[in-house]
C-alpha positions as CSV (number, residue, x, y, z in Angstrom):
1,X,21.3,-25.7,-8.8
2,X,19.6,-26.7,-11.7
3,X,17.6,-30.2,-11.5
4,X,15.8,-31.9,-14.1
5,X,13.3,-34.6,-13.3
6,X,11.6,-36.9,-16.0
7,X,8.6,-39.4,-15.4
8,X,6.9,-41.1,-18.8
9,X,3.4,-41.4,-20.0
10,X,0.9,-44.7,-19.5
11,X,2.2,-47.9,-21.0
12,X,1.4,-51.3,-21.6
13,X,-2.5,-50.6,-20.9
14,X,-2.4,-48.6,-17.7
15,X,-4.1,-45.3,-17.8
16,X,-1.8,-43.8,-15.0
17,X,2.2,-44.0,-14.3
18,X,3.2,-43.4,-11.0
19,X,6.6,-42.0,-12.1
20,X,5.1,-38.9,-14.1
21,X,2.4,-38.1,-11.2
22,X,5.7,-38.4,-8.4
23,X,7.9,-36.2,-10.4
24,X,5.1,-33.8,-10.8
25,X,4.2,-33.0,-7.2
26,X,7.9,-32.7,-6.3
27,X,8.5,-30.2,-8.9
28,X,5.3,-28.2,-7.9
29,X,5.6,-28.3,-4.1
30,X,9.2,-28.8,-3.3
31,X,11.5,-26.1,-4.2
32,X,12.7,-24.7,-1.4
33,X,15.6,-22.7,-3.5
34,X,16.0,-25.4,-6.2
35,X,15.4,-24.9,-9.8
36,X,12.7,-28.2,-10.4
37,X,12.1,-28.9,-13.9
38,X,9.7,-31.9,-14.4
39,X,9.2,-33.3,-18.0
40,X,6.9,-36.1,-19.2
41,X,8.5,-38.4,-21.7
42,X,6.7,-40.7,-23.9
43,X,7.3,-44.5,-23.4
44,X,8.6,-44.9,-27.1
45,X,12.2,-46.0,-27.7
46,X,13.2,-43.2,-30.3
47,X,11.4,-40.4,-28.8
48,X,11.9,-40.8,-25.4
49,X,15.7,-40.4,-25.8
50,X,15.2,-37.1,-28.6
51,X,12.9,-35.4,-25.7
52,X,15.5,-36.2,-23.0
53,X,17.9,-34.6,-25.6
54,X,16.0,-31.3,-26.0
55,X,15.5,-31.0,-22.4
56,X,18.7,-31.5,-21.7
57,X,20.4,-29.0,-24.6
58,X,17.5,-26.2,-23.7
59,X,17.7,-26.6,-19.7
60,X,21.7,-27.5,-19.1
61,X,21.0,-28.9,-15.8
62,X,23.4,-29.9,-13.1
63,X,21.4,-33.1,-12.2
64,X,19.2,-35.7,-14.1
65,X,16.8,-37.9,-12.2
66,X,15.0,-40.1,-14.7
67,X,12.3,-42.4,-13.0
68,X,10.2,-44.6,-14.4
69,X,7.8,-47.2,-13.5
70,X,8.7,-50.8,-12.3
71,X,5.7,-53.2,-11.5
72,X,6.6,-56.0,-9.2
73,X,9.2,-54.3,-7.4
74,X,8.3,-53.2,-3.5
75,X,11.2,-50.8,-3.1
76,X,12.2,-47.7,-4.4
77,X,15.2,-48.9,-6.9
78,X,17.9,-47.0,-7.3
79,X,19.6,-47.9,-10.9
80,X,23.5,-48.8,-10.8
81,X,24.1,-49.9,-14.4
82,X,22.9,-48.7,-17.7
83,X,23.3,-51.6,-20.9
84,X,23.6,-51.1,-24.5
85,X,20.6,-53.0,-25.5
86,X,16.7,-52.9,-26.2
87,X,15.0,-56.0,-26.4
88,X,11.4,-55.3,-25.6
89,X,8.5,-57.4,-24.2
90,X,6.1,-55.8,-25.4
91,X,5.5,-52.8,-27.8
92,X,6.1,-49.3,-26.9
93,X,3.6,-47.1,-27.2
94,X,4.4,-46.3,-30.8
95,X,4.5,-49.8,-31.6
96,X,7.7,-50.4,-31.8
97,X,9.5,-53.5,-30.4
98,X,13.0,-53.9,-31.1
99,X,14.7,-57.2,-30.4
100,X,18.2,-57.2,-29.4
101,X,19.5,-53.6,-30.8
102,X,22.1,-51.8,-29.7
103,X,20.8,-48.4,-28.6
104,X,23.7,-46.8,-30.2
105,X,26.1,-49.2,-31.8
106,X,29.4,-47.6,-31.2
107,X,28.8,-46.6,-27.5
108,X,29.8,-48.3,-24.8
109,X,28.5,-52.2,-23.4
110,X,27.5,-50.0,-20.1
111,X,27.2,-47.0,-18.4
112,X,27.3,-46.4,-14.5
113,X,24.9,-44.1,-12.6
114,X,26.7,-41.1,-11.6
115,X,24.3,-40.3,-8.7
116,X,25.4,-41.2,-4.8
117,X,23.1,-44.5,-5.3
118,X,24.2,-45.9,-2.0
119,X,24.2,-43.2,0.0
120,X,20.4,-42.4,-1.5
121,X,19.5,-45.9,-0.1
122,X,20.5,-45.2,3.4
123,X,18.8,-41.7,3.9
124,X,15.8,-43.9,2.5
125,X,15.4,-46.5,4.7
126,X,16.7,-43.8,7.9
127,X,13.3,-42.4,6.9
128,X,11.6,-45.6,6.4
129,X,11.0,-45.5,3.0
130,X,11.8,-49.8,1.3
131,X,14.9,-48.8,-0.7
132,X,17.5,-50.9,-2.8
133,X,20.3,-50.8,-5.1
134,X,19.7,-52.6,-8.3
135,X,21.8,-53.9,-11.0
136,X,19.5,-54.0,-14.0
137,X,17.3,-51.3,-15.4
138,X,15.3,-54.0,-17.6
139,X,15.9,-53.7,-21.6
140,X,12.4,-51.9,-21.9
141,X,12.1,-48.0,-22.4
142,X,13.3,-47.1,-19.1
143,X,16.9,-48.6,-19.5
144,X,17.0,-46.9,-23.1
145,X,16.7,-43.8,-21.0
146,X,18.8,-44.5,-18.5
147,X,21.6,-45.7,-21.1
148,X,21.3,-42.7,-23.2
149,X,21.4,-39.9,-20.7
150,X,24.7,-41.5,-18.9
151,X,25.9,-41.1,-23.1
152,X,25.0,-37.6,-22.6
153,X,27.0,-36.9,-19.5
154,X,29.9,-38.1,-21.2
155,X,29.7,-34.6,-23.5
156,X,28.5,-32.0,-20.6
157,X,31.1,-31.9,-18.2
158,X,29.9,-31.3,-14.5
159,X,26.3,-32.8,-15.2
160,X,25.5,-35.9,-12.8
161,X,22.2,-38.5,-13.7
162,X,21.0,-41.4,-12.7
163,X,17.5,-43.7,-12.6
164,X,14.9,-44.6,-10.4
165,X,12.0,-47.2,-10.4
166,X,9.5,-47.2,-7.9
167,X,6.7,-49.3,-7.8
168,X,2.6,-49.6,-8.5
169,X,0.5,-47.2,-6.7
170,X,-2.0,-48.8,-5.1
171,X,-5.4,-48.7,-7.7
172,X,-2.9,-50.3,-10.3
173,X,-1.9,-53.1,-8.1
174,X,-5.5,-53.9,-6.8
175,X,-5.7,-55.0,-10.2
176,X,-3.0,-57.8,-10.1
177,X,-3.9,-60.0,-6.7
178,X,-0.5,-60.1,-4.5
179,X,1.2,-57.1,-6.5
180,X,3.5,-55.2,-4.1
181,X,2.3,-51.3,-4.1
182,X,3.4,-47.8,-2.7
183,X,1.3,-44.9,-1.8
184,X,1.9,-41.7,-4.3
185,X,2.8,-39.6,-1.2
186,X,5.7,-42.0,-0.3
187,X,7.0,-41.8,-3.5
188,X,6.7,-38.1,-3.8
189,X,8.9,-37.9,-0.2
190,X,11.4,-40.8,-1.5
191,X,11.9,-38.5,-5.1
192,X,12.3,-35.2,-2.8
193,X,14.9,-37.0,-0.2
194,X,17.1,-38.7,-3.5
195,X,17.4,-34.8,-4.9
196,X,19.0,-33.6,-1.9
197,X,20.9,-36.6,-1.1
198,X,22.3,-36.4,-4.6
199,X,23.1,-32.8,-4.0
200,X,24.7,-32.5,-0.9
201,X,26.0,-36.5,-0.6
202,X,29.8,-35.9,-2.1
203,X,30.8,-38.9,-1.8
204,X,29.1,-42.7,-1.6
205,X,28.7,-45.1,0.9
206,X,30.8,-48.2,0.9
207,X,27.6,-50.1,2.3
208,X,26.6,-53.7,0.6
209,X,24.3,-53.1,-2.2
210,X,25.2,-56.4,-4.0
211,X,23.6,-59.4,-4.4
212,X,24.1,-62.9,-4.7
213,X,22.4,-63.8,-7.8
């Protein structure tokens, strides 16, 4: 099996992203038979997806896990729902900010994650690891990524992808009093359990992963 793993560069003026340093020590120290490729994308709205693209078209992989950072959250986030929109806070790292654009204009409102997300979410917490199912990706970088890969499945038949945030490490958080935070070790177990669980997991749970508001 063929898996591709994608973290992105430092954003919005953070000198570290916890989602390129996690996919980077799983790909280096957790083979174990599997085919780990780990890619850095940059945290701009056009390239971001034309990277992805290459990597995708030169590698032909049977799974996609995009991760990307999400400060704030506590949990390790596994992505249900991709949205056709980009409607930035702040700049990317290009500059850009695009206000309420379509990423692509004839493509579907929405994509759903194709990875075992529930299922995922209970071999998480089994191991003790905070884990959750959420329903929004953001309209920053990360859910342009999310969106366009889940357009790519739609042309390579077989291929499965999905998202996941995870938090601050630590040294980023100290820097926002009351910022929740999770050890780069953690994250580096949580990315290596959600491979196999999306590998060997045929089918998903039908456990509550909704919420209320």
């Amino acid at each position: 099996m063929k898996i591709l793993m994608t973290g992105f560069d430092a954003f919005g003026g953070e000198s570290i992203n916890p989602s390129w340093l996690s996919v980077q020590r799983v790909c280096q120290e957790d083979t174990d038979g599997l085919q780990l490729i780990g890619a850095c994308l940059p945290t701009e709205f056009s390239a971001s997806l034309a990277r992805l693209q290459e990597l995708v078209e030169c590698h032909r992989p049977d799974l996609v896990i995009a991760v990307g950072q999400a400060g704030g959250r506590s949990a390790i986030s596994l992505e249900r729902i991709a949205i056709n929109i980009d409607d930035a806070r702040i700049p990317d790292n290009a500059g850009w900010q695009p206000i309420d654009e379509p990423i692509h204009p004839a493509g579907e409102a929405a994509y759903f994650s194709t990875l075992p997300i529930k299922a995922i979410v209970h071999a998480l917490r089994s191991e003790g690891i905070p884990a959750e199912v959420s329903n929004s990706a953001g309209t920053y970088v990360c859910n342009h990524v999310f969106y366009g890969l889940m357009h790519l499945c739609r042309h390579i038949p077989g291929m499965r992808a999905g998202f996941v945030h995870i938090p601050y490490l630590p040294e980023q958080a100290a820097k926002l009093p009351g910022a929740p935070s999770m050890a780069l070790d953690v994250m580096v177990r949580a990315l290596s359990l959600i491979v196999r669980t999306a590998l060997h997991a045929k089918t998903d749970l039908p456990m509550i992963g909704g919420t209320e508001c």
